[in-house]
N, C-alpha and C positions, 0 to 999 in steps of 0.2 A: 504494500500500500504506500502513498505517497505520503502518508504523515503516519508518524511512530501513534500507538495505541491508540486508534481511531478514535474507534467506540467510546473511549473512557475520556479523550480529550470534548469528543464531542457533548457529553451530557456533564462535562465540566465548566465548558464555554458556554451552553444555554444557562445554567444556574447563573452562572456569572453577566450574560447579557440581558438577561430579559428585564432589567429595570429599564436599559436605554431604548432596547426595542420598545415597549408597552410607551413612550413616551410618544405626542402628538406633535406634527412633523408640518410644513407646508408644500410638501411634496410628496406623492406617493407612484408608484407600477401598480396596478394589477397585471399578473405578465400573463392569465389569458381566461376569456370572454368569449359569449357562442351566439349563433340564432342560427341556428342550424337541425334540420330535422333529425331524428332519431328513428333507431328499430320500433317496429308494431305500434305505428302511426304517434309516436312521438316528439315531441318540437324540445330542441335544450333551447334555453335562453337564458339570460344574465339579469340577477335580480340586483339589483346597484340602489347604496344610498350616500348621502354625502350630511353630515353635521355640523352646523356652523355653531361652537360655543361659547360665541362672545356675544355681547351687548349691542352689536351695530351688523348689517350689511355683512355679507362677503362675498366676493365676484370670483369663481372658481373655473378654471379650465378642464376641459376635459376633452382628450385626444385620444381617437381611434388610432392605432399602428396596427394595418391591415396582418394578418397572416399572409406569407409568403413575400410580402412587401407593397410598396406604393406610397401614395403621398397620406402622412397620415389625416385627418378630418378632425379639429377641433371647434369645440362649440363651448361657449362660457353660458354658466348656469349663478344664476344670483341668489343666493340663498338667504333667509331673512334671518334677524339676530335671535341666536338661540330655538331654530327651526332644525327639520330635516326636511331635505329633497330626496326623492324617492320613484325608482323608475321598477316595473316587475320584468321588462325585456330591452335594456337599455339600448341595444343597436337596431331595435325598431326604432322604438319610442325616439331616440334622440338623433339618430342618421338616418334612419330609414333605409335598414341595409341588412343584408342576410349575409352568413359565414361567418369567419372567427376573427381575434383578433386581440391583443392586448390596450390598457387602455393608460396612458400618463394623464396626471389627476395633480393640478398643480394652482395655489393660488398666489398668480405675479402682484407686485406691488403697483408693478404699471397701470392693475386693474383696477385695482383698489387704493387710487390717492390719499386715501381721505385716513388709510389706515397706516401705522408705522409699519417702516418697511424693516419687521423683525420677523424670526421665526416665530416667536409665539402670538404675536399681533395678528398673524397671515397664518396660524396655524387652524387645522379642519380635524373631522377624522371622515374617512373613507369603510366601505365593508361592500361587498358583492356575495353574491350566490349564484354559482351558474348549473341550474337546474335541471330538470327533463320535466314536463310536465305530462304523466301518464294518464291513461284512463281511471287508474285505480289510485291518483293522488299523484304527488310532486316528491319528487326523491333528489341530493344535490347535494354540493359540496362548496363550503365557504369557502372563498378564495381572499382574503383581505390584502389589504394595499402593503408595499415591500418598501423598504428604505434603503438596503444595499442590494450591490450586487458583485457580480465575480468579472476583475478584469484579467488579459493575457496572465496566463500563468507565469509567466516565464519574467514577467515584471513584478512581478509580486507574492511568488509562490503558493497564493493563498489557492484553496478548492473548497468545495461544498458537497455537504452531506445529506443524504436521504435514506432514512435505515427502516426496517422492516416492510421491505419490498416483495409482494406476490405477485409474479407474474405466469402463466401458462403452466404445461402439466399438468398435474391431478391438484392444482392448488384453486381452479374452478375463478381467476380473478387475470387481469389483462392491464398492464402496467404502459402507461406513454410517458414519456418526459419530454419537454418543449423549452423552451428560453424566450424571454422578449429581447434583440439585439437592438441599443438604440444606438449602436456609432456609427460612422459614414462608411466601412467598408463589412464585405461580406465575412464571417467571421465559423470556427469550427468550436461546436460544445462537442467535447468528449466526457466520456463515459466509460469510468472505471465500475467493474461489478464484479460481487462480493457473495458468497455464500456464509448461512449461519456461524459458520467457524470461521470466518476469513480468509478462504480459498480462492484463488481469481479465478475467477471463470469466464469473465470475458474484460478485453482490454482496452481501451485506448476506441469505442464506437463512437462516430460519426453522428453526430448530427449538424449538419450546414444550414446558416442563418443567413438571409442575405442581410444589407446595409438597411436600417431602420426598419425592421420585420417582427414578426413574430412565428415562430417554425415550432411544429411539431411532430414525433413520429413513438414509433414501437418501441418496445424494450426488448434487444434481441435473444434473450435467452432465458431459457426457463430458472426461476428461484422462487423462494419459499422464504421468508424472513429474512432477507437479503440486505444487501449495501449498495447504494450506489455513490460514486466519488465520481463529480461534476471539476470540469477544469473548462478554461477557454484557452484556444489561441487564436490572435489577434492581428492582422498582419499590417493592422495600422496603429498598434499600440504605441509608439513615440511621435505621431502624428497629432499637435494639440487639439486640432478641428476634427479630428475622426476615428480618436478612438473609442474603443466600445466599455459600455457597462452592461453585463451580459446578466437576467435574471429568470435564473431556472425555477422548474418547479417539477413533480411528480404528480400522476394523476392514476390513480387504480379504480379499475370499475370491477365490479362483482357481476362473471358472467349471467348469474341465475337472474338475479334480481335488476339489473342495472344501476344497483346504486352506485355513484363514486367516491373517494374520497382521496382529499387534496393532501398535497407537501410542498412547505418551500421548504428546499434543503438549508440546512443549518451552517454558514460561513465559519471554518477551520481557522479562527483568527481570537485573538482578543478585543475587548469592548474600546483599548484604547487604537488599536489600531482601521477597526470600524467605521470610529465615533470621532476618530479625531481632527480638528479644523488645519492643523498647521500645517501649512505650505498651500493649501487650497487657493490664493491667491496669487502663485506662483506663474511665470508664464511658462516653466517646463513643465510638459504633461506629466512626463516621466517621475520628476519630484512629487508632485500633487498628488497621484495617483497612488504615490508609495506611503500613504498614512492617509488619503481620505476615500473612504468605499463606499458613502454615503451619496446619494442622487442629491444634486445641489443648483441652485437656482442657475447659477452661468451654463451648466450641462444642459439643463430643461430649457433654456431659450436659445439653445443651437437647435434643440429638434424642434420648435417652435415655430425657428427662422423656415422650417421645412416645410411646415404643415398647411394646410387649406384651412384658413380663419373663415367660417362660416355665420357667426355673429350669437343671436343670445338665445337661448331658449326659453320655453314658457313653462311658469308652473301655473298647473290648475289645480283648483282645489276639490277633493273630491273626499269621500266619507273617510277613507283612508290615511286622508295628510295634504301635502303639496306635490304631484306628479308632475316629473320631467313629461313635456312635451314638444312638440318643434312648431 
């Protein structure tokens, strides 16, 4: 394996990180989102809500990154003080648009004049569910908003974990793992995999992301409480304007039933190397990147500079709350 005592470093580092993760951020990933049919006349779709917990206004972005790539589509949604905005099929309801896709969820200060341009000023929370909606009820898996992600390995040696993996076999359950790539060149998630005792069994797979996409595929080998260790390479990692922050996830369905359930892999790092601001204003990418893992406002307004600004959406009010609409 690529780091000494996996397992033990890994549930060493979640006890250790989970105060900074659980804290409220002004930027978030969800790295993936659906409206896309299902087996035995089923629709998945993406149940999205956004919290605003302050006292005044908050004008929030929110940007489609197509799967497979394209330009992504953002629309800003105004949420009222101390409200929730609330969509049950948000790539209907808010694009009007079928297929998959990961979503950047970010509130600029450009938007919001009126508010200080601080984290916690311009801070939100975020949460999605991307569902199936059957004859016989709604079966899903929360998918919540992500604050880091995994750059080139090779600049940073850091990887990500995902443990207790079933996939094929007599384990009756179907494993995919996917990433959102938001840097400007096309970019490789590999995939190291891990049997219950630590045995490789498969090495170094392939999944290719293009340049501002969202990519998903299979888990090639059958396991049963398994491991997988996520790495990137990067081939424009010392490029300031185009390197990537790459942000996996796991997704297991249960053949019988269809239910899924979701994993961000857990980042092989400590909370200060995660969490920490210094050099973030550096103009070497290379420096910056080597202490901050964090999605941060200068990274989110390069994909920004990308995107289709499509203008504001509507909430209407209905027994439920305030529904995103367009």
């Amino acid at each position: 394996m690529r780091t000494n005592k996996l397992l033990l470093a890994a549930l060493l580092l979640l006890c250790s990180a989970l105060p900074l993760a659980a804290q409220i951020n002004d930027a978030y990933v969800i790295p993936a989102s659906a409206n896309l049919p299902g087996a035995n006349n089923t629709q998945w779709a993406t149940r999205f809500s956004l919290f605003n917990p302050h006292d005044y206004p908050l004008t929030i972005s929110v940007s489609l990154v197509p799967t497979g790539g394209g330009t992504p589509l953002e629309e800003l949604i105004d949420v009222p003080a101390n409200a929730t905005a609330f969509s049950d099929n948000l790539l209907s309801d808010l694009y009007d648009v079928g297929g998959g896709g990961a979503l950047l969820v970010v509130a600029y200060a450009e938007d919001n004049p009126d508010v200080d341009d601080t984290t916690s000023a311009l801070s939100f929370l975020v949460n999605s569910e991307t569902y199936n909606n059957a004859p016989s009820g709604t079966y899903g898996q929360t998918i919540p908003g992500a604050l880091t992600g995994l750059f080139d390995v090779d600049t940073d040696g850091i990887t990500a974990i995902a443990h207790g993996i079933r996939n094929g076999g007599t384990t009756g359950f179907r494993t995919n793992f996917g990433a959102l790539n938001l840097g400007g060149c096309s970019v490789t998630l590999f995939a190291d995999i891990y049997d219950a005792d630590g045995n490789t069994i498969a090495q170094a797979q392939p999944l290719s992301i293009p340049a501002l996409a969202h990519a998903q595929g299979n888990l090639p080998v059958n396991v049963d409480a398994g491991t997988v260790e996520f790495y990137v390479d990067d081939p424009c990692a010392n490029d300031d304007n185009n390197y990537a922050i790459v942000f996996p996830y796991t997704s297991t369905i249960d053949s019988k039933s269809g239910d899924p359930s979701y994993q961000s892999p857990l980042l092989i790092a400590t909370p200060s190397q995660l969490f920490s601001t210094v050099g973030a204003s550096s103009t070497n990418a290379t420096k910056a990147k080597s202490v901050v893992k964090t999605l941060d406002m200068s990274y989110a307004r390069k994909v920004r500079a990308k995107s289709e600004r499509r203008g504001t959406a509507h909430l209407t009010r209905t027994a439920k709350g305030l529904q995103i609409t367009k």
